[in-house]
N, C-alpha and C positions, 0 to 999 in steps of 0.2 A: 504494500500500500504506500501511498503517497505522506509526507509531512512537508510543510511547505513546497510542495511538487515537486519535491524529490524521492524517488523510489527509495522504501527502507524496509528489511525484514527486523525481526525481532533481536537475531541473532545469528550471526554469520561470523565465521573461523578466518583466520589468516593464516593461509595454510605454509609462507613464508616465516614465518616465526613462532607455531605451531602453539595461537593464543584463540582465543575467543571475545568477541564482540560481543556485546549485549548494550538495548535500552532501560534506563532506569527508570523502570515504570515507579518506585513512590516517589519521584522528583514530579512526576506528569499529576497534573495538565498544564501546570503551571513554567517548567524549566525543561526543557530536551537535554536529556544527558546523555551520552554514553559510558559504559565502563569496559577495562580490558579484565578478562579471567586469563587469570598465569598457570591456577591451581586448582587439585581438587578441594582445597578447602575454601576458594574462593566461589568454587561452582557451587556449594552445599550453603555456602554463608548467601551467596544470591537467591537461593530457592528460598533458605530460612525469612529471610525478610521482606520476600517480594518482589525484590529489584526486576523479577522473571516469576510469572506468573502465570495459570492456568492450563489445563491439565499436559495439554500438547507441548506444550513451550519447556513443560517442567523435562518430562519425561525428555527433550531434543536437551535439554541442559545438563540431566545426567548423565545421559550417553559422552559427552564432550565432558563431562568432570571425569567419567571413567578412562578418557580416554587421556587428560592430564595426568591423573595419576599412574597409568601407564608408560608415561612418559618419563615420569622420576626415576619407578620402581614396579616392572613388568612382573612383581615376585606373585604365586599363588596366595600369599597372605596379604600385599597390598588388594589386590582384585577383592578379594573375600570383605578385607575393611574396608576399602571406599564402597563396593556395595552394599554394605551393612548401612555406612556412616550417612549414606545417599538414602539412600531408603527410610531409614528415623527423620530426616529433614521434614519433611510434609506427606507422611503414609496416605493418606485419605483418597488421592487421586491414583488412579489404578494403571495410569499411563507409566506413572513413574516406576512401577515395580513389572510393568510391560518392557521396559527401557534397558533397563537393570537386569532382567531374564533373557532377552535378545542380547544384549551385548556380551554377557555370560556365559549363555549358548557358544558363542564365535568364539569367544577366547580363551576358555578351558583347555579345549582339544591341540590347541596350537604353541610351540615354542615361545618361550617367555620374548624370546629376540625378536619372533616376527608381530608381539602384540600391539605395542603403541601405530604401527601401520596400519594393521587392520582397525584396531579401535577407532582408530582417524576416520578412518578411510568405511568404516558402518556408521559412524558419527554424520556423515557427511550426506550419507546415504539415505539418513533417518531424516535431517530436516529434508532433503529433495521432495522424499515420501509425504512428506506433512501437508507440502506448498500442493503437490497436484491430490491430495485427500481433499483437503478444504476445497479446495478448487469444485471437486466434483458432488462434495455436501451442497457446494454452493448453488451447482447446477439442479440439484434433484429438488432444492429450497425453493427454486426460483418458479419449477411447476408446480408446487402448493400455493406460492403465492397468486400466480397467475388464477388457479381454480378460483379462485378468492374476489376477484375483482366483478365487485358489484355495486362499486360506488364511485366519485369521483377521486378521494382521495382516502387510501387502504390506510389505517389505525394499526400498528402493530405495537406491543406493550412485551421489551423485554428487562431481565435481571441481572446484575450483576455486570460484567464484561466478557463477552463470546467473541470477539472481535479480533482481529489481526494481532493484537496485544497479548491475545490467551492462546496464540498458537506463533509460529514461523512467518504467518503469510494468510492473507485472505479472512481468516477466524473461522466459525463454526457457526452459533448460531445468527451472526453478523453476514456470514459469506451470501444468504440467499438475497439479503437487504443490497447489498452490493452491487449483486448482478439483478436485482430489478433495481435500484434507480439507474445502474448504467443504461438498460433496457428501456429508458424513457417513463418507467411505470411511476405513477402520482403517490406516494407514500407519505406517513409522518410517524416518527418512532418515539411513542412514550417509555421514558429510562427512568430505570428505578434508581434512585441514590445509593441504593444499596450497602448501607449500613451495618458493621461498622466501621469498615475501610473506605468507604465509600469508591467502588471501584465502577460503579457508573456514573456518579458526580462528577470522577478526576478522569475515569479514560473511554469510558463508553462515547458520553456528549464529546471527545477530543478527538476521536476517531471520526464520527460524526461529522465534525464539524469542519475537521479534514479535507471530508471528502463530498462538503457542501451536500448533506443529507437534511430533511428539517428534521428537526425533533424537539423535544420539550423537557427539561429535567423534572422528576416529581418525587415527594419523600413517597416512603415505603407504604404509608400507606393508604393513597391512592389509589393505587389499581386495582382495589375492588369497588369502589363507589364510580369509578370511569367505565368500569364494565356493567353495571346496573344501569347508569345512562347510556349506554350504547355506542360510547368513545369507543371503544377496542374493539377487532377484530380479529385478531387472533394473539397469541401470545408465543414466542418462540424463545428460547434457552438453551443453555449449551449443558454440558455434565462432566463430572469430574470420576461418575462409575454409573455403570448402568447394569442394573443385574438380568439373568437369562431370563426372568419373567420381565423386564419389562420396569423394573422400579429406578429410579433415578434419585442419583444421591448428583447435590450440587451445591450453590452457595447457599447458605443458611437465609430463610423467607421466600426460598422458590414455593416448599409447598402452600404458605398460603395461597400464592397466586395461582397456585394450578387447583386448588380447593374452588375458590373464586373462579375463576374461568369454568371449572366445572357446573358451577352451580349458576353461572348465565348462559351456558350453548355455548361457548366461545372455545376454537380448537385452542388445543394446549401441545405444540410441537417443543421436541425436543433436537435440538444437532449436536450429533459427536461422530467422531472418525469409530471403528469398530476396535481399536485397537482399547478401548473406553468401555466396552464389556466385558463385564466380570464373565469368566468363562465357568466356575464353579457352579455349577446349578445346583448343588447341594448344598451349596453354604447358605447360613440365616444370612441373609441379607442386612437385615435392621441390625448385626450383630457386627458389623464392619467399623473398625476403628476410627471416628468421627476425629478431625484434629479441634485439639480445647487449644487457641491460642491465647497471649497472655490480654491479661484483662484492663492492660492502658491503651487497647484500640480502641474500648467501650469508652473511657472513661474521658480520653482526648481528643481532640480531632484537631487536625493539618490545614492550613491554609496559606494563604500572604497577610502581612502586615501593613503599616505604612509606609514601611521602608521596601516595600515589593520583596520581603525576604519571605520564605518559607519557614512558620515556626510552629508549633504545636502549644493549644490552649487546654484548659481542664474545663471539662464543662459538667461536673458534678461534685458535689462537695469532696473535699479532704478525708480520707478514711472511707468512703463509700466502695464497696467491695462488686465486682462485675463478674458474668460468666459472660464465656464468649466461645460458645463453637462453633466452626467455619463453616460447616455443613448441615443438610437437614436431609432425608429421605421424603423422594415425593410415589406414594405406592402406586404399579401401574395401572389404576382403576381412572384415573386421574388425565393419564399419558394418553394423548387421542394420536398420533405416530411419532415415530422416533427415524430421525431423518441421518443417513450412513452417508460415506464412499461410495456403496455399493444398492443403496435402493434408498425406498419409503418403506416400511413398516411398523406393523400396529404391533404392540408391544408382544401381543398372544403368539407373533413370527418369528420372534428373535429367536426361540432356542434350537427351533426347528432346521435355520438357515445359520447359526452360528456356533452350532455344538462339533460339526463334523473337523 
């Protein structure tokens, strides 16, 4: 996607001095930064704090941390620790321990001498893989949308950030919005603030806005009294685990919205690349280790000053105690389809088409 119309992906390698690129997404919306990764504790310290964010993006950042660490120390006990050490960073999203298994696979079986190569060189592999994934959620998005046009200008109300920011290139639940306004199609995008990072506030609307989309920012909770007056028309979101039935685990306050959508007619679309289902069909679902991050996201929030600097305010008293987990499970009674790489289907599909 474009920033200042300049083409830019998330994160891109230098394969001259065997570093990694990255945007620092908690700088955004406000400062465009980039940063260089040297190491695998620099790749694990990016995922821990965000700098690199949602589920695609993360799992393309492990692969390239495994592949640092590689580079120091090709040893079976580094491989074993920086996969451990990757993995504790932000469990929740199922890409990332997809990332960690594929990379795994390849470099077991092979001399410790020939690993930092190959690691590169699947590292490299993985984000290609990402750009033309999205690419083709974005295309199989863009015929739900089209089914959809019955008015002058289509209401779409999503959560959190699916956008080119939570993957390589193009996003996820962002990518079909993409390819209808390129298509000329009349859209407007109600974005949740998404609290309490606020990662539709700071990168959805910046995405957005980017790339001259309308939309409208609104707190969290909106989207149900805009769907009772007949503002929305559909809702689309992206997932950070999708189980064989069908349920969706993603930013925490997705499922109200797909509650709400429910209970007005309103499709409730989900987009994730496949690599995003949980393959276990026998595991409890609801039973999947939710991340509790710490509780000064709740209690603070980021903005500018007068000084146009970036600082962080308290906006509840002294000694007030927060919970904060990242995720919520939305069950798939809820899910009206779940939009792949590889098709549209309705949640009762998945295991059918994605167990073999």
């Amino acid at each position: 996607m474009k920033v200042n119309g300049k083409h830019f992906q998330t994160i891109w390698p230098d394969s001259n001095e065997f570093i990694v690129h990255i945007i620092d997404q908690t700088k955004l919306p406000h400062h465009f930064i980039t940063r260089t990764l040297h190491s695998l504790d620099e790749a694990i310290n990016a995922i821990k704090i965000m700098q690199v964010r949602g589920a695609p993006l993360i799992g393309v950042t492990a692969a390239y941390g495994i592949a640092l660490a590689m580079k120091n120390d090709p040893s079976d006990d580094t491989l074993k620790e920086a996969s451990l050490n990757l993995f504790q960073s932000r469990p929740t999203a199922i890409n990332l321990q997809w990332a960690l298994d594929r990379m795994n696979d390849e470099l077991r079986s092979i001399s410790p001498g020939k690993r930092f190569d190959v690691a590169w060189s699947l590292s490299q592999k993985m984000l290609d893989e990402d750009v033309a994934t999205n690419q083709s959620i974005g295309k199989n998005g863009l015929n739900l949308i089209e089914g959809l046009l019955n008015k002058k200008t289509l209401q779409i109300l999503t959560h959190c950030n699916a956008g080119w920011l939570a993957t390589v290139d193009h996003g996820t639940a962002l990518s079909p919005i993409y390819y209808a306004h390129e298509k000329g199609i009349n859209l407007h995008v109600w974005v949740d603030e998404t609290r309490p990072r606020n990662q539709g506030a700071h990168l959805t609307t910046w995405e957005l806005a980017q790339q001259n989309i309308p939309h409208t920012l609104i707190s969290d909770n909106t989207g149900g009294y805009l769907m009772q007056k007949g503002e929305v028309d559909l809702v689309i979101v992206g997932a950070d685990r999708v189980s064989m039935r069908g349920d969706v685990c993603n930013k925490i306050g997705t499922y109200l919205k797909a509650i709400a959508a429910y209970e007005n007619n309103i499709p409730f679309y989900v987009a994730a690349p496949s690599s995003t289902i949980d393959k276990d069909a026998k595991k409890n679902f609801f039973d999947i280790p939710i991340e509790s991050r710490h509780e000064e996201e709740v209690l603070m929030m980021q903005g500018l000053n007068q000084n146009n600097e970036l600082t962080q305010i308290q906006i509840a008293p002294h000694g007030t105690r927060a919970y904060n987990p990242a995720f919520d499970i939305t069950p798939h009674k809820y899910v009206t389809k779940i939009i792949t790489e590889d098709g549209i289907y309705s949640p009762q599909e998945l295991e059918s088409i994605y167990s073999q």
